[in-house]
LUMMAR-39467 format. One record per residue (C-alpha): residue in one letter; z, y, x; residue number from 1. Coordinates in Angstrom, 2 decimals. Each point is the difference from the previous one (the first is absolute). Last residue first. Example, Ala and Ser with C-alpha at 12.3 -4.5 7.8 and 13.67 -1.06 7.14 Angstrom:
<pts>
PT  roza        Z        Y        X  fise
PT     S     7.14    -1.06    13.67     2
PT     A     0.66    -3.44    -1.37     1
</pts>
This chain:
<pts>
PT  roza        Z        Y        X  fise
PT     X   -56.18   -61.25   -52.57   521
PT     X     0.98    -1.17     3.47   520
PT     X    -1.75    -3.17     0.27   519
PT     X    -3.18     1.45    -1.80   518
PT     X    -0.26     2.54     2.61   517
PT     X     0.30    -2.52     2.49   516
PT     X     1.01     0.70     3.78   515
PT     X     0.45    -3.06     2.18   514
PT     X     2.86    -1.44     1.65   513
PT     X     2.43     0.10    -2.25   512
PT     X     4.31    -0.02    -0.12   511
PT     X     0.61     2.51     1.95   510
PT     X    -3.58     1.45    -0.85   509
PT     X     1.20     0.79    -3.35   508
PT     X     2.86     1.57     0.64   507
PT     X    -1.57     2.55     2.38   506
PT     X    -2.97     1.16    -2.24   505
PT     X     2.58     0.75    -2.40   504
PT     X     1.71     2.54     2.19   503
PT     X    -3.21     1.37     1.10   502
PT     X    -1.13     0.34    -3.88   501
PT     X     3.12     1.21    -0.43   500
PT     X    -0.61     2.78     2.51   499
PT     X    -3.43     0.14    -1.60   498
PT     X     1.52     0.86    -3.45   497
PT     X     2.31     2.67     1.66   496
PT     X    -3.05     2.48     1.27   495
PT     X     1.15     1.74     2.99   494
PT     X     0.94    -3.04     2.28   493
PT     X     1.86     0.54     2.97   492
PT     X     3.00    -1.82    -1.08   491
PT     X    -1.92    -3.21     0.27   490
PT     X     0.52     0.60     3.68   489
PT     X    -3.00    -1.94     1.67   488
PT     X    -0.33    -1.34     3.94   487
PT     X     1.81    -3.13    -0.88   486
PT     X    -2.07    -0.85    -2.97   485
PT     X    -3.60     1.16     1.71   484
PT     X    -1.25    -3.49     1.77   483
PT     X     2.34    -1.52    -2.47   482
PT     X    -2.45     0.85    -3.31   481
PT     X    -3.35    -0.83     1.99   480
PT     X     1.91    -3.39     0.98   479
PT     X     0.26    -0.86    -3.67   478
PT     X    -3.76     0.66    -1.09   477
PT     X    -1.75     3.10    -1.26   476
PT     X     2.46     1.37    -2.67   475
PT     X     1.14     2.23     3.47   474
PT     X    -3.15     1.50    -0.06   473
PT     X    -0.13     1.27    -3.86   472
PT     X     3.83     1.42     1.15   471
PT     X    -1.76     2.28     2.63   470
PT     X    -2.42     1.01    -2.82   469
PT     X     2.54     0.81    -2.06   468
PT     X     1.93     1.95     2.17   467
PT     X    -3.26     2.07     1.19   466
PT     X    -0.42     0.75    -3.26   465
PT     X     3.09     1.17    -0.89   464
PT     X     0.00     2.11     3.24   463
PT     X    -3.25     1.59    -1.12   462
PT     X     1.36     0.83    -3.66   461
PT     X    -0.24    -2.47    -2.78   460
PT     X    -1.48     0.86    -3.62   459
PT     X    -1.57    -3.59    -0.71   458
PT     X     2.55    -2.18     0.15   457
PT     X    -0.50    -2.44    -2.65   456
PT     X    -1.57    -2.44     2.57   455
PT     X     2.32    -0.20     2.05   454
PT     X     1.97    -2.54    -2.28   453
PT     X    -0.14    -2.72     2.14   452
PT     X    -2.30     0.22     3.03   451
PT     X    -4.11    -0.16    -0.81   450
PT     X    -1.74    -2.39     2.09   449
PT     X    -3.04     0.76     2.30   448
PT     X    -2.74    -2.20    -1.08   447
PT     X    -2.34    -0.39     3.55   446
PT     X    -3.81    -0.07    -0.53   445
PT     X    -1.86    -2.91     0.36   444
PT     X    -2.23     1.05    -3.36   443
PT     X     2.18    -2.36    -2.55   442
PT     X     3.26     1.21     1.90   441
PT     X     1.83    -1.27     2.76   440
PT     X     3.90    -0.46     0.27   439
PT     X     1.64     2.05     1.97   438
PT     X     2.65    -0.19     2.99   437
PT     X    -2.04    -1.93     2.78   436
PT     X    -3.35     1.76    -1.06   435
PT     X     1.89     3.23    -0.49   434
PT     X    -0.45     1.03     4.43   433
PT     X     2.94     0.00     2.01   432
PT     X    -2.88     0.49     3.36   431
PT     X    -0.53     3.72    -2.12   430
PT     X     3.94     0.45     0.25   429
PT     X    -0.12    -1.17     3.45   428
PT     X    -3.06     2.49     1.13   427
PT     X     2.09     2.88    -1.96   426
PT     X     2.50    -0.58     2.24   425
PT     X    -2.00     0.06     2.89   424
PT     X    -1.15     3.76    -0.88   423
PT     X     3.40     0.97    -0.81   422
PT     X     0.58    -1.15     3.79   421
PT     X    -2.42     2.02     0.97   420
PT     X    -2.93    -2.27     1.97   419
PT     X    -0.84    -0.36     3.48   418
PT     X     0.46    -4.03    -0.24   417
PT     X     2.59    -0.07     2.31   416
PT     X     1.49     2.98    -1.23   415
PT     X     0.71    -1.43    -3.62   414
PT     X     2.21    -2.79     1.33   413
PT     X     3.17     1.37     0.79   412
PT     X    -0.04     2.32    -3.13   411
PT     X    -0.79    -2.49    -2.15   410
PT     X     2.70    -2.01     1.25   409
PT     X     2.32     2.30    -0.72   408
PT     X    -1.25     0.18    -3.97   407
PT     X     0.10    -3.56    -0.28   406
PT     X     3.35    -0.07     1.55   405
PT     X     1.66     2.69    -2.33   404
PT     X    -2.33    -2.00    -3.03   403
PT     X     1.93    -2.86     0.67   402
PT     X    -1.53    -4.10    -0.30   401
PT     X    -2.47     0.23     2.19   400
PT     X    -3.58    -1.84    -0.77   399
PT     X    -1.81     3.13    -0.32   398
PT     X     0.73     1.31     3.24   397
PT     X    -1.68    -3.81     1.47   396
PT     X    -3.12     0.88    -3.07   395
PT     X    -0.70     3.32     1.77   394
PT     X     0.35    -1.47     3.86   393
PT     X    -2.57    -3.61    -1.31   392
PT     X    -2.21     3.24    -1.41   391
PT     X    -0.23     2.27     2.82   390
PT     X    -0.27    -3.09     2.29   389
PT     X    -3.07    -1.15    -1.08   388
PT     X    -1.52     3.58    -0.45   387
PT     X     1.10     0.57     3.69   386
PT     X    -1.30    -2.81     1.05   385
PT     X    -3.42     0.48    -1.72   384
PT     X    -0.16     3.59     1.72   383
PT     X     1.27    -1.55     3.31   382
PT     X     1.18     2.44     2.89   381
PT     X     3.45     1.11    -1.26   380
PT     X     0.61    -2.71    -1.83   379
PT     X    -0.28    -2.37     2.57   378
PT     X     2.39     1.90     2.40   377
PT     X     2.42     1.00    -2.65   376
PT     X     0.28    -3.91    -1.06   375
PT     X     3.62    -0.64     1.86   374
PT     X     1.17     3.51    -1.83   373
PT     X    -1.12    -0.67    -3.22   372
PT     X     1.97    -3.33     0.21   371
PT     X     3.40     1.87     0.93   370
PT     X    -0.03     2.57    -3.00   369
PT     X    -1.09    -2.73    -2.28   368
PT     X     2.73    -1.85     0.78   367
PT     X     2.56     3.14    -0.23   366
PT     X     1.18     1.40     3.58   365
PT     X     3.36    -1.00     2.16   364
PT     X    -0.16     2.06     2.89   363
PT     X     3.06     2.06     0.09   362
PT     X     3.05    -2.46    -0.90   361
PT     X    -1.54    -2.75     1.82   360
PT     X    -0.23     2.08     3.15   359
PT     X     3.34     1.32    -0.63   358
PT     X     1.20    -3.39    -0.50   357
PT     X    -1.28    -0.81     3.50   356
PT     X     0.69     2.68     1.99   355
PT     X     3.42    -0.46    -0.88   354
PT     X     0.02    -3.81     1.34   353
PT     X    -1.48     0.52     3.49   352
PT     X    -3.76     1.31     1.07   351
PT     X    -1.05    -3.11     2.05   350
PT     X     2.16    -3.23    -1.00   349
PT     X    -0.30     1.63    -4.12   348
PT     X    -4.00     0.44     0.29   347
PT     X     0.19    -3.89     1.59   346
PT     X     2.21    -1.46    -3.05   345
PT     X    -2.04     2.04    -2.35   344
PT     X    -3.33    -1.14     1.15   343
PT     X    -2.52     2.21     2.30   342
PT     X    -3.71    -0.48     1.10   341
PT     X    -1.28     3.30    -1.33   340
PT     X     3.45     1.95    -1.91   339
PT     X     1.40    -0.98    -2.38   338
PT     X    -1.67     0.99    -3.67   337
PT     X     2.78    -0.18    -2.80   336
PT     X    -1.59    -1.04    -3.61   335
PT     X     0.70     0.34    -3.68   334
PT     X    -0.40    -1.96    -2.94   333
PT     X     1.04     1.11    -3.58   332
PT     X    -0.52    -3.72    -1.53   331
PT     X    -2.09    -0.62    -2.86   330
PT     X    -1.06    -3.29     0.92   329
PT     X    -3.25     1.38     0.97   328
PT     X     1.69     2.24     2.99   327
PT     X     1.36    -3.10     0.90   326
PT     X    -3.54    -1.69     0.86   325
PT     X    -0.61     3.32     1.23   324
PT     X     2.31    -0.43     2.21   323
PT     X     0.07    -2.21     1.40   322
PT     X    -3.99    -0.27     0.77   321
PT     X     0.26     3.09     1.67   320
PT     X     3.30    -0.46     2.07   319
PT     X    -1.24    -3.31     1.19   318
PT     X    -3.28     1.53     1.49   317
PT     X     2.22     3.00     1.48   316
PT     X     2.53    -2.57     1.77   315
PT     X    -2.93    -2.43     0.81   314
PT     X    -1.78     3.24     2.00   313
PT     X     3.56     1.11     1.56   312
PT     X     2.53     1.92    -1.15   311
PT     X     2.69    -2.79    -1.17   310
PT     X     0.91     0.06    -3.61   309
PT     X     1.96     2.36    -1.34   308
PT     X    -0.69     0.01    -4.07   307
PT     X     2.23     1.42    -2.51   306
PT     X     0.65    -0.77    -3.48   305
PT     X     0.75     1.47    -3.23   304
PT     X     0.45    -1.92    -3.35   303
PT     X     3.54    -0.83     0.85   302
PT     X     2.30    -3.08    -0.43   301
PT     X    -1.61    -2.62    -2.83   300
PT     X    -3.58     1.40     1.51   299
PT     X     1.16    -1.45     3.13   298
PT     X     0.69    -3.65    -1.27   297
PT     X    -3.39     0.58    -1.90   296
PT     X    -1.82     0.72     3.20   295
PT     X     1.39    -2.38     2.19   294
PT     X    -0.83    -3.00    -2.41   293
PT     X    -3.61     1.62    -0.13   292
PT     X    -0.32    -0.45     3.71   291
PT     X     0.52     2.38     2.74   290
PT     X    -2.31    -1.65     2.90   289
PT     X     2.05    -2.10     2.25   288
PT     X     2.34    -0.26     3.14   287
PT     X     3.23    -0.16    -1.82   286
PT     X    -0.61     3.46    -1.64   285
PT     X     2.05     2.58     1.22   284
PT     X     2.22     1.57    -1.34   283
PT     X     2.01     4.37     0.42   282
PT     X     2.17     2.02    -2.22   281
PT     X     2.49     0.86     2.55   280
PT     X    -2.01     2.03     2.07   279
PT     X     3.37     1.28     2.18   278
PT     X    -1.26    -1.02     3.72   277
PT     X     1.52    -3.20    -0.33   276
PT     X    -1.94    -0.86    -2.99   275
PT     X    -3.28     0.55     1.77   274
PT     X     1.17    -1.80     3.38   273
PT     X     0.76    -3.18    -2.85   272
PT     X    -2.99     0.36    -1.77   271
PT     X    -2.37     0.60     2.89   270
PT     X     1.14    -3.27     1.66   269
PT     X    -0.60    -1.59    -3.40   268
PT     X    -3.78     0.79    -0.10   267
PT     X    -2.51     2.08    -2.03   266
PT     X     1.68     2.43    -2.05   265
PT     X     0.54     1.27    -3.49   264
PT     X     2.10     2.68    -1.36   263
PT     X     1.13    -0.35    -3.28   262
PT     X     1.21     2.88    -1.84   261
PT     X     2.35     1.67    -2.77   260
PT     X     2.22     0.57     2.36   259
PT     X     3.38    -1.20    -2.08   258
PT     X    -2.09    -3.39    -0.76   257
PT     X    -1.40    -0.58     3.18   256
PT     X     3.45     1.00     1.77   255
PT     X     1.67    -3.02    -1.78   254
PT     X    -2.86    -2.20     0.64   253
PT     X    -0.27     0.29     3.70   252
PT     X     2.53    -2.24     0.95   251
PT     X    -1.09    -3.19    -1.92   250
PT     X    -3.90     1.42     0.01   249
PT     X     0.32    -0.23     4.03   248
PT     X    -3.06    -2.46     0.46   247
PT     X    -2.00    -0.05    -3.32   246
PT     X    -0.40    -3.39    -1.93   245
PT     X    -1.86    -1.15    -2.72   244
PT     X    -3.51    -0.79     1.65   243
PT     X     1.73    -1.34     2.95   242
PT     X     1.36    -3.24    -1.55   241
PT     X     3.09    -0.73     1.36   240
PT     X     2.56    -2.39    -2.31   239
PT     X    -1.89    -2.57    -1.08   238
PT     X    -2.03     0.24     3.58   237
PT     X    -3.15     1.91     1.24   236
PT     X     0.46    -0.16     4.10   235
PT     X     2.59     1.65     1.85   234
PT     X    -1.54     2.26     2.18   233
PT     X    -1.57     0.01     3.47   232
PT     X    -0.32     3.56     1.73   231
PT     X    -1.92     1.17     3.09   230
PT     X    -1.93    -3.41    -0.20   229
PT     X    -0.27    -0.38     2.49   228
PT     X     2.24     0.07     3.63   227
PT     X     0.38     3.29     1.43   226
PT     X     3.96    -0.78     1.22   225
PT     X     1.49     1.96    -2.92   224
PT     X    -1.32    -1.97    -3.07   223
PT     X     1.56     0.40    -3.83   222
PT     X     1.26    -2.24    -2.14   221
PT     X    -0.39     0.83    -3.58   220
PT     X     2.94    -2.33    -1.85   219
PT     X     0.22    -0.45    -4.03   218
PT     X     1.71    -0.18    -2.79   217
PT     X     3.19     2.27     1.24   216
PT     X     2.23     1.10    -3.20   215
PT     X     0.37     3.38    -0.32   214
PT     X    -1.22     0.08    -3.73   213
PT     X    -3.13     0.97     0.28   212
PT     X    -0.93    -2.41     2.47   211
PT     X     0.78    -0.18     3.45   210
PT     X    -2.02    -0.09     3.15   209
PT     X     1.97    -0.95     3.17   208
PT     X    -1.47     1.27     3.24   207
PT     X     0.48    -2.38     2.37   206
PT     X    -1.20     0.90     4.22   205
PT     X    -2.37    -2.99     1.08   204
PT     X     0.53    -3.01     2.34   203
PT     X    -0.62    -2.94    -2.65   202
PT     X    -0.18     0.72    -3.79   201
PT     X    -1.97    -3.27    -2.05   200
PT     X     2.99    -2.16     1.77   199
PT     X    -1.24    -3.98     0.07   198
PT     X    -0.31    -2.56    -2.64   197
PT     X    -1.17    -3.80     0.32   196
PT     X    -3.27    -1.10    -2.37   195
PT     X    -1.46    -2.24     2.72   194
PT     X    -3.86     1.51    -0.61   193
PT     X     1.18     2.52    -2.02   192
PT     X     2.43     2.16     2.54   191
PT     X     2.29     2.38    -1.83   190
PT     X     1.44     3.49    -0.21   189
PT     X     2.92     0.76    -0.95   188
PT     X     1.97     3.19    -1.45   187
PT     X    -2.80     0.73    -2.25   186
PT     X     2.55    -1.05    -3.53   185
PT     X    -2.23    -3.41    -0.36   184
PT     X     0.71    -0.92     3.79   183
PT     X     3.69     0.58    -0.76   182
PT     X    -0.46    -2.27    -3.31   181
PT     X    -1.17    -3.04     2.42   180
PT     X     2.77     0.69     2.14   179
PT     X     2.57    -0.56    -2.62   178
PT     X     2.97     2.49     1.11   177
PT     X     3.33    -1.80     1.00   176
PT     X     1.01     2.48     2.36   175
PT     X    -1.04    -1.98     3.17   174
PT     X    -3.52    -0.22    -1.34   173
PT     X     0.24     3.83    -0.31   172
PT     X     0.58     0.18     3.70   171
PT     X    -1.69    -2.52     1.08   170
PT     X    -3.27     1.26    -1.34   169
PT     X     0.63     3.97     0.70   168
PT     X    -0.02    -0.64     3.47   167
PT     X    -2.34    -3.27     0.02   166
PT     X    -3.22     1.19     1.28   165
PT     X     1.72     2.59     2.75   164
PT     X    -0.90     3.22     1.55   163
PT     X     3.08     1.81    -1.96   162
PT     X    -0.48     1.83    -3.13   161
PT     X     1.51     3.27     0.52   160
PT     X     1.74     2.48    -2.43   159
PT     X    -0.21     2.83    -1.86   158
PT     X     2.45     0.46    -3.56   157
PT     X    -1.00     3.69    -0.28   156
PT     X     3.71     1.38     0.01   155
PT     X     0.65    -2.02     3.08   154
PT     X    -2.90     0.76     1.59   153
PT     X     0.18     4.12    -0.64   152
PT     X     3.75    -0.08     0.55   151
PT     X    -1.06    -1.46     3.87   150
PT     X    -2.53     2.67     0.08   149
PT     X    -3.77    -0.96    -0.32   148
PT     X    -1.59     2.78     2.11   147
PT     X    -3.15    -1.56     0.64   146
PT     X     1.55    -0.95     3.80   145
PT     X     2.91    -1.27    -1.83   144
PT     X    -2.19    -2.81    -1.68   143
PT     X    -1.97    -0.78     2.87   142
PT     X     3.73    -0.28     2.03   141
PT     X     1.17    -2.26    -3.46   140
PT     X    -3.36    -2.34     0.57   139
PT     X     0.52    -0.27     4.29   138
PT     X     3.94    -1.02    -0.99   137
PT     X    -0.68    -2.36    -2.80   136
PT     X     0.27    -2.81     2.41   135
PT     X     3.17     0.86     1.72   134
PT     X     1.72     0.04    -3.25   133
PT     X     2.51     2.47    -1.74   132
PT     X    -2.60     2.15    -1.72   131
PT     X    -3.28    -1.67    -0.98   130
PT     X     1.51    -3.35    -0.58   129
PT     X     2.97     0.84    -2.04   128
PT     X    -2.29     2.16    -1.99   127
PT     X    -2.68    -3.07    -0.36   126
PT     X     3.23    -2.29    -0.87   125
PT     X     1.07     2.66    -2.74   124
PT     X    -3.04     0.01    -1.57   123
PT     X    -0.25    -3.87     0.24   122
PT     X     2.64     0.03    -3.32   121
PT     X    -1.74     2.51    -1.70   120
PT     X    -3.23    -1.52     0.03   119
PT     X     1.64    -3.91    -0.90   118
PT     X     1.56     2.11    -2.44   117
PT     X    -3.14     1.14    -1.83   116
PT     X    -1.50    -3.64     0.15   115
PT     X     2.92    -1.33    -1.16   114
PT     X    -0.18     2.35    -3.09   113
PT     X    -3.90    -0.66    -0.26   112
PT     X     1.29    -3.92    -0.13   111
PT     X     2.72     0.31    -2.58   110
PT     X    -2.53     2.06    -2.57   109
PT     X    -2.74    -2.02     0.08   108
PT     X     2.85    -3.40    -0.46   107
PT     X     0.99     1.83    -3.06   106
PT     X    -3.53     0.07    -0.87   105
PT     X    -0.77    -3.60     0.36   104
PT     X     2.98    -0.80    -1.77   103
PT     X    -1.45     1.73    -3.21   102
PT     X     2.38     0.97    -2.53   101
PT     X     1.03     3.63     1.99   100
PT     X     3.22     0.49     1.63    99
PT     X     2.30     1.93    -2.14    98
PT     X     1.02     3.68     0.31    97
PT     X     2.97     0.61    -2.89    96
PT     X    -0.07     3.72    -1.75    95
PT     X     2.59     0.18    -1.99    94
PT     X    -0.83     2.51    -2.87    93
PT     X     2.13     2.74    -0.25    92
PT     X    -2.30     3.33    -0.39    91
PT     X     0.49     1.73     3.54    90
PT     X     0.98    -3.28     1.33    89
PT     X    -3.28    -1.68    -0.57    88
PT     X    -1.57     3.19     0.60    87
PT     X     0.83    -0.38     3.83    86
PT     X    -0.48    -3.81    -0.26    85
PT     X    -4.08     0.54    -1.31    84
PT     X     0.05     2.95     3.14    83
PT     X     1.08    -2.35     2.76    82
PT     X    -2.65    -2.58    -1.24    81
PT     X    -2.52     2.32    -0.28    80
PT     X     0.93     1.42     3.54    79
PT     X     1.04     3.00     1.09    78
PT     X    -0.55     4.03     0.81    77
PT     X     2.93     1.32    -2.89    76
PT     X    -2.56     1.79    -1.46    75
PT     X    -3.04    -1.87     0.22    74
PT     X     1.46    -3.48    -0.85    73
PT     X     1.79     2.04    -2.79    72
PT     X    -3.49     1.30    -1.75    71
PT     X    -1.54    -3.32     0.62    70
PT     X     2.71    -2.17    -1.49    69
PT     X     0.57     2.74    -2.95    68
PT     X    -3.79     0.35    -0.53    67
PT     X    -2.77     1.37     2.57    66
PT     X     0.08     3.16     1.41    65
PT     X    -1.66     1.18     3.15    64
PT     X    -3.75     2.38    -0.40    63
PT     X     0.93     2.64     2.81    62
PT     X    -1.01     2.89    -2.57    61
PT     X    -0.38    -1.67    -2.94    60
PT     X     3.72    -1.95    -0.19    59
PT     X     0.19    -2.55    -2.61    58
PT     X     2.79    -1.35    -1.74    57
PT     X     0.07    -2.84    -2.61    56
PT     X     2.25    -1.20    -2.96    55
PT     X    -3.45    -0.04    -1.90    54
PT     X     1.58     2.17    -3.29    53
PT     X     2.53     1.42     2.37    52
PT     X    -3.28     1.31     2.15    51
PT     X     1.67     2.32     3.45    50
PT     X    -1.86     2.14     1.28    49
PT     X    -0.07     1.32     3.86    48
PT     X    -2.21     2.82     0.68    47
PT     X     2.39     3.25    -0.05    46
PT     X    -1.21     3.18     1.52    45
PT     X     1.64     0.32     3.24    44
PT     X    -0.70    -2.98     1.79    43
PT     X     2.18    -2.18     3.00    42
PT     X    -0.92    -3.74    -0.42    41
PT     X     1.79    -2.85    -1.05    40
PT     X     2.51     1.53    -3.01    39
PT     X    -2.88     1.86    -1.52    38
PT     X     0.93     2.46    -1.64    37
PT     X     0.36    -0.32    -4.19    36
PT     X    -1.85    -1.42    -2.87    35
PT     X     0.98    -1.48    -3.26    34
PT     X    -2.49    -1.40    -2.52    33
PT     X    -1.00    -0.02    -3.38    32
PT     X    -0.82     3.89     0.05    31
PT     X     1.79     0.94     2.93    30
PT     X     3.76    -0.33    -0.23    29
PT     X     1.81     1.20     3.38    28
PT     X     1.40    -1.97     2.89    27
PT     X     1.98     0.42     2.71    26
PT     X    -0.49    -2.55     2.57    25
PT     X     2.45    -2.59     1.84    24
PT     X     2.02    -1.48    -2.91    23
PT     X    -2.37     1.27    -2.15    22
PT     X    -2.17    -2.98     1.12    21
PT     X     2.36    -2.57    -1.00    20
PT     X     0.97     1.64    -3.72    19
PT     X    -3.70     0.38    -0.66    18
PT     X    -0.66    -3.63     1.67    17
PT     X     1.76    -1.54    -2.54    16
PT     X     1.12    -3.02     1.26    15
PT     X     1.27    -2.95    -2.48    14
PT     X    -3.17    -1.06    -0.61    13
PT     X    -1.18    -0.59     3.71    12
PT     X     3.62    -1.69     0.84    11
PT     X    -0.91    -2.40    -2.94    10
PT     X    -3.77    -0.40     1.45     9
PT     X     1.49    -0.93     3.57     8
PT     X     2.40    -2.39    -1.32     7
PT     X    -2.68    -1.47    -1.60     6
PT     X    -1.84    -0.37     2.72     5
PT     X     2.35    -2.07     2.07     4
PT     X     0.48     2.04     3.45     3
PT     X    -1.73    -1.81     2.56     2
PT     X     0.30    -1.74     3.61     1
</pts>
């Protein structure tokens, strides 16, 4: 299906996102630009510009924006094609959704549609199974022994695929379904040598996955007599493919966004007990590493995340390598440490629901925070470990995104390590060093360049100073300048020409990524 582009352009042109945006922000004249609060994320100094030249808007504190389509996708939380008829109407253009030229695509589209029903449709035969049949009696009894309420089953779609091969195969077959297309959707499995089709689900409790739209894509079936594996998934399909999916995101998303956080654990089962408890922020990946598709899907939501994986040794190894991969995204990552041997769903069966989100509440810790404390031991009684491990902790503070956490994290940190925390501090600064800021001079040395119009200062007093040199460091690249944005009242500036200098420093990296004298002049 598709929206003819020239429809799309006209509604486009007819937008201006200065009257769409103002709508939901106030705005005030800045130079070229407008800027306001954010409308996405709660700030108090405004970070959200608007460019009527570029008929964009940019955010530089949790980085959303986009044009009109972007801007009301965000917004109004929906989807390109909802947001190209929304504006439609808005500016009185009639916005008609056509099936696309090619055949083949149309056909695409019918069959992951059929694929999506035939998941919705056996959804209610697995629920029918697990709770008004004899067979699904041992399954719902394992269930209710983990403290799955009736509510709890119903509200969570569960069911029960029954110990048969052609459960799920007769049934759809009955419904008119193509059989081969059912095998193509995950549902089926099949035999190569006489190519005949059999249930891939047999005997296990049904945990519908759904994309991030509610719809269910995908089945993980889990075990409750022993048998292996523990769980069996859907396999990669049009319409499931792990790497872009995150259990819960559907029902999460809403309290993601008003949160301002993501917290990530291992397994469905400690979703669902998680979310029951009250942590209503809380995926899982579908029983794979975070990828990149993850990542920028959570980046569009928050830039802080949260970590609870299980606390064991692969818990602790996954937590390290997770995040620090996310930590180099630019992410704000932050970890909660159960206790030895412990998942959510087993912490929440042994200490009860409000232990549990006080226990969240209470021990979540910065990345670096957490890592520090899993090395203590080596660093404590290696000398080349601990000058390893200095470094990797200075550049980790380095890599956060608010000077508040920077600054919190430094004082978490600096005891490990038997230093002051001004004393670590100066160890990231010196780790910060020009070479990745300056360019080199005829003798190696690093030429440090000269702000715009500072140079005619020359009877400043100590604060002046320090002003300019603070703004000298914000020149240095983009994220140098929103590391501090949020944390600076321009108001606080003694000397007027750097507050402009501030101010002006803001337009121009709304709509630049690098610093450039020449660009500016």
């Amino acid at each position: 299906m598709r929206i003819d582009q020239s429809i799309i352009n006209e509604i486009k042109d007819k937008t201006d996102i200065l009257d769409l945006v103002s709508e939901y922000v106030k705005l005030e004249k800045r130079g070229r630009n407008y800027i306001g609060l954010c409308p996405f994320h709660d700030e108090k100094t405004p970070s959200f510009t608007v460019s009527e030249d570029k008929q964009i808007c940019h955010c530089f504190g949790c980085k959303k924006g986009g044009n009109v389509f972007q801007f009301t996708q965000e917004i109004k939380d929906i989807s390109f094609v909802e947001a190209v008829k929304e504006l439609g109407d808005r500016v009185n253009v009639a916005v008609d959704i056509e099936a696309t030229q090619s055949n083949s695509n149309v056909q695409i589209a019918s069959d992951d549609l059929q694929m999506i029903e035939m998941h919705e449709l056996i959804q209610e035969f697995y629920y029918y199974a697990l709770t008004k049949t004899v067979e699904g009696e041992q399954a719902l009894t394992y269930l209710q022994e983990r403290g799955f309420t009736d509510a709890l089953i119903k509200e969570r779609g569960i069911g029960f695929a029954p110990d048969s091969s052609h459960f799920c195969h007769d049934f759809l077959q009955k419904k008119g379904y193509d059989i081969e297309l059912a095998y193509e959707a995950g549902l089926l499995s099949r035999n190569e040598e006489n190519f005949s089709y059999y249930d891939r689900f047999r005997n296990r409790i049904m945990f519908p996955l759904k994309n991030a739209q509610g719809r269910i894509v995908g089945y993980s079936g889990r075990t409750y007599t022993g048998q292996e594996p523990k769980y069996l998934n859907s396999p990669e399909t049009p319409i499931f493919q792990k790497r872009k999916l995150l259990y819960n995101l559907d029902k999460a998303r809403k309290s993601i966004r008003k949160l301002d956080e993501i917290v990530l654990l291992e397994g469905f089962m400690d979703v669902i007990k998680s979310d029951t408890a009250g942590l209503k922020n809380v995926v899982a990946t579908m029983g794979t590493q975070l990828s990149d598709e993850h990542i920028t899907f959570i980046r569009k939501l928050t830039s802080n995340i949260t970590l609870m994986f299980d606390g064991d040794f692969a818990g602790s190894e996954a937590t390290l390598k997770t995040g620090q991969h996310l930590l180099q995204q630019g992410l704000n990552v932050f970890v909660i440490q159960l206790p030895s041997g412990m998942d959510p769903d087993e912490y929440i069966g042994k200490y009860g629901n409000d232990a549990f989100t006080t226990f969240v509440k209470n021990d979540k810790k910065s990345f670096a925070h957490y890592k520090v404390s899993i090395l203590k031991d080596e660093i404590a009684h290696n000398d080349l470990s601990y000058e390893r491990y200095l470094k990797e902790l200075s550049h980790d503070i380095s890599l956060m995104k608010s000077s508040i956490l920077q600054q919190k994290a430094i004082n978490d940190v600096a005891p490990f390590f038997n230093v002051s925390p001004e004393q670590l501090a100066n160890e990231i600064q010196f780790n910060q060093a020009p070479a990745n800021y300056y360019p080199e001079d005829e003798y190696g040395g690093y030429i440090e360049p000269e702000p715009i119009g500072m140079a005619q200062f020359d009877n400043l007093s100590r604060q002046e100073k320090a002003e300019r040199a603070f703004l000298k460091h914000l020149m240095r690249d983009k994220d140098t300048f929103l590391n501090y944005y949020e944390s600076v009242d321009k108001d606080n500036f003694t000397n007027q020409h750097f507050k402009y200098v501030f101010e002006v420093l803001h337009d121009f990296y709304a709509e630049n990524d690098q610093y450039n004298i020449s660009d500016a002049v």
